[in-house]
C-alpha positions in Angstrom: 8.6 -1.5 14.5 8.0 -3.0 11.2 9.7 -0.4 8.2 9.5 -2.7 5.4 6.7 -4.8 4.2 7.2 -7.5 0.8 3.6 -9.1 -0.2 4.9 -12.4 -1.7 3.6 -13.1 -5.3 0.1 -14.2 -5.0 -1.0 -17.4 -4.9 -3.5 -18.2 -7.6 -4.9 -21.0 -6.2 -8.4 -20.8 -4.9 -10.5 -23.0 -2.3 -13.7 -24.5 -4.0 -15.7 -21.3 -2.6 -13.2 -19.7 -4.9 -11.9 -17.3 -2.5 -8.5 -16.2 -2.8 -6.1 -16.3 -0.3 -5.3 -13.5 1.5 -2.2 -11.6 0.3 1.0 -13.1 2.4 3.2 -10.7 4.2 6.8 -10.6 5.1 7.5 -7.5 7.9 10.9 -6.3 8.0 12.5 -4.3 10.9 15.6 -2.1 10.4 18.4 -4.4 9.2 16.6 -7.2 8.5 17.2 -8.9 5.3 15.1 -11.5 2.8 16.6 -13.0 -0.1 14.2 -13.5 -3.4 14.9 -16.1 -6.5 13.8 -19.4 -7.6 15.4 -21.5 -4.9 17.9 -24.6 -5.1 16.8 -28.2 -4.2 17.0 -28.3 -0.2 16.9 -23.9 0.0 13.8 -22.6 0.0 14.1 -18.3 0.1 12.2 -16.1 1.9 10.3 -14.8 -1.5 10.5 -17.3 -4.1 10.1 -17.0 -8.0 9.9 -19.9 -10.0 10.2 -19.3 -13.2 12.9 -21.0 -14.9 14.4 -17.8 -16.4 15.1 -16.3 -12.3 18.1 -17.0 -11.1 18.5 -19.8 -8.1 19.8 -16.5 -5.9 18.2 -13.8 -7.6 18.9 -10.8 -5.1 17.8 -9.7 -1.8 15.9 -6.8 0.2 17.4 -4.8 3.1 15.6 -3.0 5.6 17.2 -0.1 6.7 15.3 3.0 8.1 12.0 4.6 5.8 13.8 3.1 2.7 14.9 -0.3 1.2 17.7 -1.4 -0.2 17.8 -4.0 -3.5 20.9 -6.6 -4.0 21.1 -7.3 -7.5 23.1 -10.9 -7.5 22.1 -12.0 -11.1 25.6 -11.5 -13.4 23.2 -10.6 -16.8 19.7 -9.6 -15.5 19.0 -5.9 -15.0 15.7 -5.7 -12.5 13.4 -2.9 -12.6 11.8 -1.3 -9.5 8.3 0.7 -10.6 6.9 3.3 -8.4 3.0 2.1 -8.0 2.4 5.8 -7.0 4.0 7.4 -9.6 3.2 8.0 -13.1 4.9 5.5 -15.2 8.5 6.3 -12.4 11.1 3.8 -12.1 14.4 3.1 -11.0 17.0 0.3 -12.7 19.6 -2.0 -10.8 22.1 -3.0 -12.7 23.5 -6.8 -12.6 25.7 -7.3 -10.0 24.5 -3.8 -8.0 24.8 -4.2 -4.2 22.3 -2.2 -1.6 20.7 0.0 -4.3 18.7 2.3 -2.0 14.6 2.6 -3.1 12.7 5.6 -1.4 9.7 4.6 -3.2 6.3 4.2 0.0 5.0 1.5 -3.0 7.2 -0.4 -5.3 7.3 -3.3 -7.7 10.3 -5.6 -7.9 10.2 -6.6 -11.5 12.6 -9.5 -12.7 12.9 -10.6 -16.9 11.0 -14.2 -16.8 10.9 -16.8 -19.5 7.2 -16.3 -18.8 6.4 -12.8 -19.0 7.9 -10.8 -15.3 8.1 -12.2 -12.2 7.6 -9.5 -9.8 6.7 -8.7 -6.3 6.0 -5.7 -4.2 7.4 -4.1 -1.3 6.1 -1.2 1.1 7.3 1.1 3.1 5.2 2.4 5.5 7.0 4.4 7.9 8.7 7.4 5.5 9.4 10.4 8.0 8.1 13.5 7.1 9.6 16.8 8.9 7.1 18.6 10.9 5.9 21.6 9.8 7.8 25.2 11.1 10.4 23.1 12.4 14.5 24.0 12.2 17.8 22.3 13.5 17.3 20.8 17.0 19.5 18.8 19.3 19.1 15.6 19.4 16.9 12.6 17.9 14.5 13.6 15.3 11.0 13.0 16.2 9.3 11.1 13.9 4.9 11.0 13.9 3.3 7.4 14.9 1.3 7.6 11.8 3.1 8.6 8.5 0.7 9.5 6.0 1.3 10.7 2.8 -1.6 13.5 1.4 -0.3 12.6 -2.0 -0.8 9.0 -1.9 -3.9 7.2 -3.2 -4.7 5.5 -0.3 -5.0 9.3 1.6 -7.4 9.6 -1.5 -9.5 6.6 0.0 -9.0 7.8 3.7 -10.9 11.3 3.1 -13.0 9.8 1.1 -14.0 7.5 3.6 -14.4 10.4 5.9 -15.6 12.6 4.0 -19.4 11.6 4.9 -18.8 12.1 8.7 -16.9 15.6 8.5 -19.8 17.1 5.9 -22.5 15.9 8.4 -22.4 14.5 11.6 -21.0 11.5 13.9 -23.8 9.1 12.4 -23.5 9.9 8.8 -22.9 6.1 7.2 -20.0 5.0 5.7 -19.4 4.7 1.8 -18.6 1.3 0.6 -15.7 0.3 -1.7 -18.2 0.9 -5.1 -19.2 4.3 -3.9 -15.3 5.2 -3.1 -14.7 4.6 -7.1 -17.1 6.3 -8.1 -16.5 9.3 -5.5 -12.9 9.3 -7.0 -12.8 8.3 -10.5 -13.4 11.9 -11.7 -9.4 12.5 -10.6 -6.6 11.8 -13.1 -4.9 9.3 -10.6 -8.0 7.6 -10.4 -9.6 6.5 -13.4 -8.2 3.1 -13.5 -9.2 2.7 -9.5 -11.5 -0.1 -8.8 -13.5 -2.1 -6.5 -10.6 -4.6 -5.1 -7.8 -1.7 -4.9 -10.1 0.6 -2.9 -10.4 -2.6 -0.3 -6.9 -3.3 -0.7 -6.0 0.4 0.0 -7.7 0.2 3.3 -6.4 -3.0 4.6 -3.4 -1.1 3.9 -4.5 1.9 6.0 -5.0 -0.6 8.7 -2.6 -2.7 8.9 0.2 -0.8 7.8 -0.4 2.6 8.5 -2.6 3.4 11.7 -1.9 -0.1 12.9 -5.8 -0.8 13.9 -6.1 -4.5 15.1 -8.4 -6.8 12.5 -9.4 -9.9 12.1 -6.1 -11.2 10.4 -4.6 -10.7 14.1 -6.7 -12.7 16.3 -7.2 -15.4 13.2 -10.8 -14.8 12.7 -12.5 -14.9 9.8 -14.5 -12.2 7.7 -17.8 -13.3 8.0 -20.9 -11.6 6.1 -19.2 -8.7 5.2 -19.0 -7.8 9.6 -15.4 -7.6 9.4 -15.2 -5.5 6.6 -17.6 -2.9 7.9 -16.0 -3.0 11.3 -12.1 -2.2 9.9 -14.0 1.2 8.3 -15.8 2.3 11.2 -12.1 1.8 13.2 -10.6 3.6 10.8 -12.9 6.5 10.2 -13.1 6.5 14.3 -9.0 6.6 14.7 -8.3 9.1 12.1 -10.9 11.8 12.8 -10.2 11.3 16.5 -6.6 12.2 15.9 -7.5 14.8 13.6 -5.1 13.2 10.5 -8.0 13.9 8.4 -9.7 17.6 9.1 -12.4 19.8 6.7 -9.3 21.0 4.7 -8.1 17.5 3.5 -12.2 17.5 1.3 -10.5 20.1 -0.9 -9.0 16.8 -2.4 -11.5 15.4 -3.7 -13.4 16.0 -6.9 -16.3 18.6 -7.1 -19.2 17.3 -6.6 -21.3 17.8 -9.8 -24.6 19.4 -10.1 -27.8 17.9 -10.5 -30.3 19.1 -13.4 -34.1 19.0 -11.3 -37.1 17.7 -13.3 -38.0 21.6 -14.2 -34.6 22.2 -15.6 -32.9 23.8 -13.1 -30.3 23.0 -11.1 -30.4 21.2 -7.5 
């Protein structure tokens, strides 16, 4: 099972559609390692940096467990891990700093540049959470298939995606990205959100999370929207069939506001 996840620093190319690339993924099992920097002539690294001011060997990830671990090999540089959750949280590896655990579920690698940062991201998907009115027990803990965090922003985009079919019925249709912004943006945590996270949240969701096949798996691409609209309805489908999103998860979301009628009152 894949704990670990690094999305490589994007690739700012574009075809002459001007469609980006998809994000590239690196999946990491327990013990598994990947080393990041800018490289030496004949070594290519798993994650590669290449600004001039990274070192050749800059440091390198460690799967191990719900957690990572961060090698810091650079004798000057401090790096800086951010917490993409969190508000303004962060965690500092010193130069020279060997298998600095990082319990952050969404993280930024952040390395001083000659242009700027050079930075990349990891996840990990698979934190354990104890079940609830549990105590000591012999043996192995027993850890859930699908790890969700109710604090995380993506859960924010899950009910929100749901929240249509649990206030109505089976049929209701499913909000688009646009309409999951707008749904959310009256929370603090989500006033920067936009159009592109909300669909990155999801693939996230997918992928990561619930583990839902899509078309990145069988090599097919998105067509007309299709795709897209199909990875929701699985995803709606999976989690209320499982029941990891129920009625009590719409408490958070914002109030929904009141409408003035034409007469004045209130609708």
């Amino acid at each position: 099972m894949d704990t670990v996840i690094i999305q490589l620093p994007e690739d700012i190319r574009t075809r002459p559609g001007g469609d980006r690339r998809r994000p590239r993924l690196l999946h990491m099992g327990p013990g598994e390692t990947k080393d990041f920097g800018r490289g030496s002539p004949g070594i290519t690294l798993p994650v590669v940096l290449p600004d001039p001011g990274v070192s050749r060997h800059a440091g390198r990830i460690e799967a191990a467990g719900d957690y990572w671990r961060l090698s810091n090999f650079s004798p000057a540089a401090t790096y800086v891990v951010e917490n993409l959750e969190g508000a303004g949280e962060y965690v500092k590896v010193a130069p020279g700093r060997l298998g600095a655990p990082v319990p952050f579920e969404f993280s930024r690698v952040v390395l001083p540049a000659l242009e700027g940062n050079a930075s990349f991201k990891v996840f990990a998907p698979q934190h354990a959470y104890a079940e609830a009115g549990t105590g000591p027990a012999l043996g192995e803990q027993t850890v859930s298939p699908f790890s969700l965090d109710p604090t995380a922003k993506y859960f924010l985009v899950l009910v929100a995606l749901c929240e249509p079919r649990l206030r109505t019925s089976s049929g209701a249709a499913l909000p688009g990205a646009g309409e999951i912004v707008e749904r959310l943006r009256p929370l603090e945590a989500c006033r920067d959100l936009t159009r592109s996270a909300v669909n990155y949240h999801i693939d996230y969701l997918a992928s990561a999370k619930l583990r839902l096949r899509s078309a990145e798996d069988d090599g097919r691409p998105d067509r007309d929207g299709a795709r897209v609209g199909a990875k929701r309805e699985d995803l709606v489908t999976f989690a209320l069939r499982f029941n990891l999103v129920r009625e009590e998860h719409l408490a958070v979301l914002p109030r929904r506001s009141l409408r003035p009628c034409p007469a004045g009152g209130e609708a």
